[in-house]
C-alpha positions in Angstrom: 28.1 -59.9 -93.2 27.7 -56.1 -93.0 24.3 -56.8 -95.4 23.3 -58.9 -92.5 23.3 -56.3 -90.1 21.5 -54.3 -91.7 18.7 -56.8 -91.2 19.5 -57.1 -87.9 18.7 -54.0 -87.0 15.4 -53.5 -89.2 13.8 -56.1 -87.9 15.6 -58.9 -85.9 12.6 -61.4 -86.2 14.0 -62.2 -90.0 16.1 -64.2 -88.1 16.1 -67.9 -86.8 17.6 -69.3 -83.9 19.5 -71.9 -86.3 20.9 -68.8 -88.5 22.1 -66.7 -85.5 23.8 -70.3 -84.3 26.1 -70.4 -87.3 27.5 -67.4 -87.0 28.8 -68.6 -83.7 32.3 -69.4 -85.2 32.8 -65.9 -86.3 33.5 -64.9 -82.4 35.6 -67.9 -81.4 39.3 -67.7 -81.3 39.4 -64.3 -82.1 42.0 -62.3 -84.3 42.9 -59.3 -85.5 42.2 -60.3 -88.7 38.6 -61.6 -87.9 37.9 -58.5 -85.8 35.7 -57.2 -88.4 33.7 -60.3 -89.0 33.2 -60.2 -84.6 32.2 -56.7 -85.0 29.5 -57.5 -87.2 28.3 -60.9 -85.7 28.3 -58.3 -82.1 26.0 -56.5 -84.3 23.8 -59.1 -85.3 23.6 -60.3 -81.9 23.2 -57.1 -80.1 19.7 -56.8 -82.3 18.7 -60.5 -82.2 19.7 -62.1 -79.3 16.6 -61.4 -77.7 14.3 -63.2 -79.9 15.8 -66.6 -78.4 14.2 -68.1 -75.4 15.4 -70.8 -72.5 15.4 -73.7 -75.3 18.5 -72.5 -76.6 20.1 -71.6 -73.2 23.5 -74.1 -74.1 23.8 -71.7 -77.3 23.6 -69.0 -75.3 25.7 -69.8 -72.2 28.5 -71.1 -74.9 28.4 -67.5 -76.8 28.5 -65.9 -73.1 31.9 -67.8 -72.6 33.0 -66.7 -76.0 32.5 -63.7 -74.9 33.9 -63.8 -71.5 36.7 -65.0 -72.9 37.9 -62.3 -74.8 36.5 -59.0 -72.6 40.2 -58.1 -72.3 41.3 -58.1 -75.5 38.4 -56.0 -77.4 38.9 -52.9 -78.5 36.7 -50.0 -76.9 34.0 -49.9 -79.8 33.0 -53.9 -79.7 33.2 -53.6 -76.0 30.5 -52.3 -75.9 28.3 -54.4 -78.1 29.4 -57.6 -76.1 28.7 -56.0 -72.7 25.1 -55.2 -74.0 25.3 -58.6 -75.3 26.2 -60.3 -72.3 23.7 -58.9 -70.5 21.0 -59.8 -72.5 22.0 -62.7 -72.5 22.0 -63.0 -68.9 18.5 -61.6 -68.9 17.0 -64.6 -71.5 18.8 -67.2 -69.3 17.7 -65.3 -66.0 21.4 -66.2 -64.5 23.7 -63.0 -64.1 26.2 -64.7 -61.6 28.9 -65.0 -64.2 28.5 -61.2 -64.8 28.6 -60.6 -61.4 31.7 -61.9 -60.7 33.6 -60.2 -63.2 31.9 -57.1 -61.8 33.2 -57.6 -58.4 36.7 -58.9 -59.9 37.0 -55.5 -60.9 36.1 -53.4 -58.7 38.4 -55.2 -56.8 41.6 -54.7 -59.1 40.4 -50.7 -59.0 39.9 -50.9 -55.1 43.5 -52.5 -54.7 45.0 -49.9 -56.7 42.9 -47.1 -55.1 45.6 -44.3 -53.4 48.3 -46.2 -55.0 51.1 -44.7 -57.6 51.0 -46.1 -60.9 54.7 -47.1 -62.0 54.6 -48.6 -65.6 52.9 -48.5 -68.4 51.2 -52.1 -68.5 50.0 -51.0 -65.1 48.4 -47.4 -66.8 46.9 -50.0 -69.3 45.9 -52.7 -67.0 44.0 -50.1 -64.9 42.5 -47.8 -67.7 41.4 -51.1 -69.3 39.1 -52.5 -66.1 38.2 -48.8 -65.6 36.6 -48.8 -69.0 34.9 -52.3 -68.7 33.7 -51.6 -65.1 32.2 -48.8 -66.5 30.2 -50.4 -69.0 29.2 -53.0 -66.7 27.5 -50.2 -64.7 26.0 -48.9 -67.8 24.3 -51.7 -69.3 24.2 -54.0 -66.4 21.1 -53.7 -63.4 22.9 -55.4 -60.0 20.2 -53.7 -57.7 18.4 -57.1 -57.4 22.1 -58.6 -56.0 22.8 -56.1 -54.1 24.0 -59.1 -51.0 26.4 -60.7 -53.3 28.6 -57.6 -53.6 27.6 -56.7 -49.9 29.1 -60.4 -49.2 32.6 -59.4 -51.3 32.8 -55.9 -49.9 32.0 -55.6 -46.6 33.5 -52.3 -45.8 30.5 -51.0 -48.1 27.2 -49.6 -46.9 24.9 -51.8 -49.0 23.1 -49.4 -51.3 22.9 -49.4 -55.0 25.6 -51.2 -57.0 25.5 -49.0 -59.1 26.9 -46.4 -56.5 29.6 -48.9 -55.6 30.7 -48.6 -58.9 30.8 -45.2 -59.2 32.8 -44.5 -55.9 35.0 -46.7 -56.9 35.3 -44.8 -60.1 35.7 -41.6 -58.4 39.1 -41.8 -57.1 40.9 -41.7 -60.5 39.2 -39.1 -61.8 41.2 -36.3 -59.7 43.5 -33.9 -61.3 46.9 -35.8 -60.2 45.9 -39.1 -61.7 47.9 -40.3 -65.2 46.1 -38.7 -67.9 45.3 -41.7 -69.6 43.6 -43.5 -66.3 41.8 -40.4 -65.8 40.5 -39.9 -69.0 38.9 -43.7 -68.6 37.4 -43.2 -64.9 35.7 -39.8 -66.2 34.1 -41.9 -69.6 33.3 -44.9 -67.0 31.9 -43.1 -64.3 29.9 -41.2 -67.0 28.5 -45.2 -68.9 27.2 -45.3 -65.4 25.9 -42.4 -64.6 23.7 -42.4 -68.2 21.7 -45.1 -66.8 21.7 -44.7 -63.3 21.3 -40.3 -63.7 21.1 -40.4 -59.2 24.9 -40.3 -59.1 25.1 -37.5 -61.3 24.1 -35.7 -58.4 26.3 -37.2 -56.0 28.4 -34.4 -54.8 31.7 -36.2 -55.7 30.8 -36.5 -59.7 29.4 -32.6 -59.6 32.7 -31.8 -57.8 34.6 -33.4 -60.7 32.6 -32.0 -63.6 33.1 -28.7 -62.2 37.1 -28.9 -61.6 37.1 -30.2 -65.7 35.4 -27.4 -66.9 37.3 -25.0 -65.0 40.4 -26.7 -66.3 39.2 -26.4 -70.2 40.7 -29.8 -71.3 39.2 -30.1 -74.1 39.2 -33.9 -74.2 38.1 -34.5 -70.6 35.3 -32.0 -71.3 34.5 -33.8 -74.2 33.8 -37.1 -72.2 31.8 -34.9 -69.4 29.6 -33.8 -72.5 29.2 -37.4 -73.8 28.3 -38.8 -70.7 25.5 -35.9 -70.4 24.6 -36.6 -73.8 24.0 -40.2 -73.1 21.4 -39.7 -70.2 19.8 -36.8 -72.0 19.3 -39.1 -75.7 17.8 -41.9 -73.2 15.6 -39.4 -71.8 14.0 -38.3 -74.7 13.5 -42.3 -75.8 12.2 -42.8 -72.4 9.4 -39.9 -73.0 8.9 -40.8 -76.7 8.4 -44.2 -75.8 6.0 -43.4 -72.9 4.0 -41.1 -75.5 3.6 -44.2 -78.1 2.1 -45.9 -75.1 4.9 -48.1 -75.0 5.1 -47.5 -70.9 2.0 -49.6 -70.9 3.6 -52.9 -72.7 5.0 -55.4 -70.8 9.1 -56.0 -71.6 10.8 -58.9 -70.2 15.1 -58.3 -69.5 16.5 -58.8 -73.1 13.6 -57.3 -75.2 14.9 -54.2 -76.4 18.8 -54.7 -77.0 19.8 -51.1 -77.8 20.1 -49.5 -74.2 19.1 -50.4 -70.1 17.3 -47.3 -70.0 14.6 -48.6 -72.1 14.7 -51.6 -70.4 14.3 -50.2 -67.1 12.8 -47.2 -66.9 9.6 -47.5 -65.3 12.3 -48.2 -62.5 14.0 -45.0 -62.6 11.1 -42.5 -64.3 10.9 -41.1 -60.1 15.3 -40.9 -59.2 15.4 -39.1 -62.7 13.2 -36.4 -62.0 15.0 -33.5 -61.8 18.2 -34.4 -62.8 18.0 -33.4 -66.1 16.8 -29.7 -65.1 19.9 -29.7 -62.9 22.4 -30.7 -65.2 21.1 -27.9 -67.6 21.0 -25.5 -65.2 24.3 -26.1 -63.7 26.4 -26.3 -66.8 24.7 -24.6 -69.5 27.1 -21.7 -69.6 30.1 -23.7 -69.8 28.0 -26.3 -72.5 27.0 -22.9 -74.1 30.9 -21.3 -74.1 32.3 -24.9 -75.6 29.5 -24.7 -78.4 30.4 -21.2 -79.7 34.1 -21.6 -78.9 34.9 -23.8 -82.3 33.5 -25.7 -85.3 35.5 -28.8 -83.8 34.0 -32.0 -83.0 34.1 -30.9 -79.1 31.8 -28.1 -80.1 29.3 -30.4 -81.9 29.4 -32.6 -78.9 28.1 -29.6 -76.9 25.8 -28.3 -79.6 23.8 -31.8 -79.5 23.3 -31.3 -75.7 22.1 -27.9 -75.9 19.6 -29.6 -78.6 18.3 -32.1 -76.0 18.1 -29.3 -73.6 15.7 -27.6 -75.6 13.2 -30.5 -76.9 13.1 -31.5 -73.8 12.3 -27.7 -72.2 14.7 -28.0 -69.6 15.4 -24.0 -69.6 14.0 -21.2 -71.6 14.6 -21.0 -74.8 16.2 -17.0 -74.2 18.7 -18.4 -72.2 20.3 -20.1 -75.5 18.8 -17.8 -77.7 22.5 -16.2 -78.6 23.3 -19.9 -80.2 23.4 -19.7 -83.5 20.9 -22.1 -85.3 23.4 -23.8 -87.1 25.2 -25.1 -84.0 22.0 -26.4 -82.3 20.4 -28.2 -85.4 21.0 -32.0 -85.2 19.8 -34.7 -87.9 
């Protein structure tokens, strides 16, 4: 199965419909045991989905129940893959609703438990749980177009973008009081959604919340902060690479390119981004800077590889970093 993902991702037009419909097994009824078979079929699917069309829309509304099915059970790392699967899944079959409401489903459990203490663990796990998938949902997941639906369930909200529902309903668990563990998974979620929609990093709330981390010097909870940067900076430099291949110019239906929504979208977004970049780089590169000399640790490399991006990309001169040594700013 692992051999098979390798094809997957070199060129997922080696595959049939008929082959990617008997691996469908592999994700029903899932185990511990079969969680490594799952992670590879996710795999598989995550590269090939997109080369099905409407035909086989009962295959693919049966693997989006599957799916469904087990979003609470997953660990973190195939949550990920069946999020990205489920919504390109929901792009080939042009019907999102299902994703929607487990969208709003849990930004209503977050809401309810908004300014609320947490008394027991299964609540902590409950909470940092939906946090997490909410969070993906934002990340790989474009609502904008649906914007009355959620309008309809939350109509205390000024209708904007979803994903700005999202991320204020995020925002609340990421203060200093919260349990660490919640916190911890409303700083990595509000980051998932902040990598593909880079307005809200912005917002005055997530700057306010980067800043009180780094002047706290968690490592961990700078860590996430860094990753979350990371993310939006990597899709950057794919979006300008791409637009330099004269991909901008091609035509790419919802569902095309399965590895991120930023290359889906981002004719959409090229404008909101500008500057955003410069302004991350230029608001944290000291602390970035201080965590990248500060150790040899895996926070430290974390850092190192957005300092990298900074530079290719020419978001501040070079003499500003120039004090780096190369060794810490040199990525494969």
């Amino acid at each position: 199965m692992q051999t098979l993902t390798v094809f997957a991702k070199a060129d997922p037009k080696l595959f049939t419909p008929d082959q990617l419909m008997l691996l469908q097994p592999y994700i029903e009824n899932l185990t511990s045991d079969d969680l490594h078979l799952f992670r590879s079929v996710m795999v598989i699917y995550r590269h090939a989905l997109h080369i099905l069309t409407s035909r086989q829309n009962a295959f693919l509304l049966e693997v989006q129940s599957s799916l469904l099915k087990n979003l609470t059970r997953l660990p973190s790392q195939e949550l990920r893959e069946v999020v990205s699967c489920l919504w390109t899944i929901a792009g080939i079959t042009n019907d999102p609703t299902r994703l929607i409401r487990v969208t709003i489903s849990c930004i209503n459990n977050v809401q309810k438990a908004t300014g609320k203490p947490i008394t027991s663990q299964a609540e902590v796990k409950r909470l940092v749980r939906t946090l997490y998938i909410l969070g993906l949902f934002g990340h790989f997941c474009d609502f904008e177009c649906h914007a009355a639906q959620f309008n309809s369930s939350f109509p205390n909200w000024k209708e904007g973008l979803v994903s700005g529902l999202i991320a204020e309903t995020t925002v609340p668990f990421c203060a200093p009081d919260i349990e660490p563990s919640v916190r911890k998974a409303a700083i990595e979620s509000l980051g998932h959604v902040c990598q593909t929609h880079a307005v809200h990093f912005l917002m005055q709330q997530v700057l306010n919340i980067f800043d009180q981390v780094f002047k706290e010097q968690e490592k961990d909870l700078m860590k996430l902060v860094l990753s979350g940067i990371r993310g939006f900076l990597t899709l950057e430099e794919s979006r300008s690479e791409f637009a330099l291949e004269g991909g901008a110019d091609q035509k790419h239906k919802k569902g095309d390119q399965p590895d991120e929504p930023g290359r889906l979208t981002q004719a959409a977004y090229i404008n909101q981004n500008d500057g955003v970049s410069t302004s991350l780089a230029q608001r944290y590169l000291k602390e970035i800077t201080a965590i990248a000399l500060g150790s040899q640790d895996s926070y430290a490399f974390v850092a190192a590889e957005v300092i990298a991006s900074i530079l290719r990309q020419g978001l501040v001169h070079p003499k500003e970093v120039c004090t780096i040594p190369k060794r810490m700013i040199m990525t494969n």
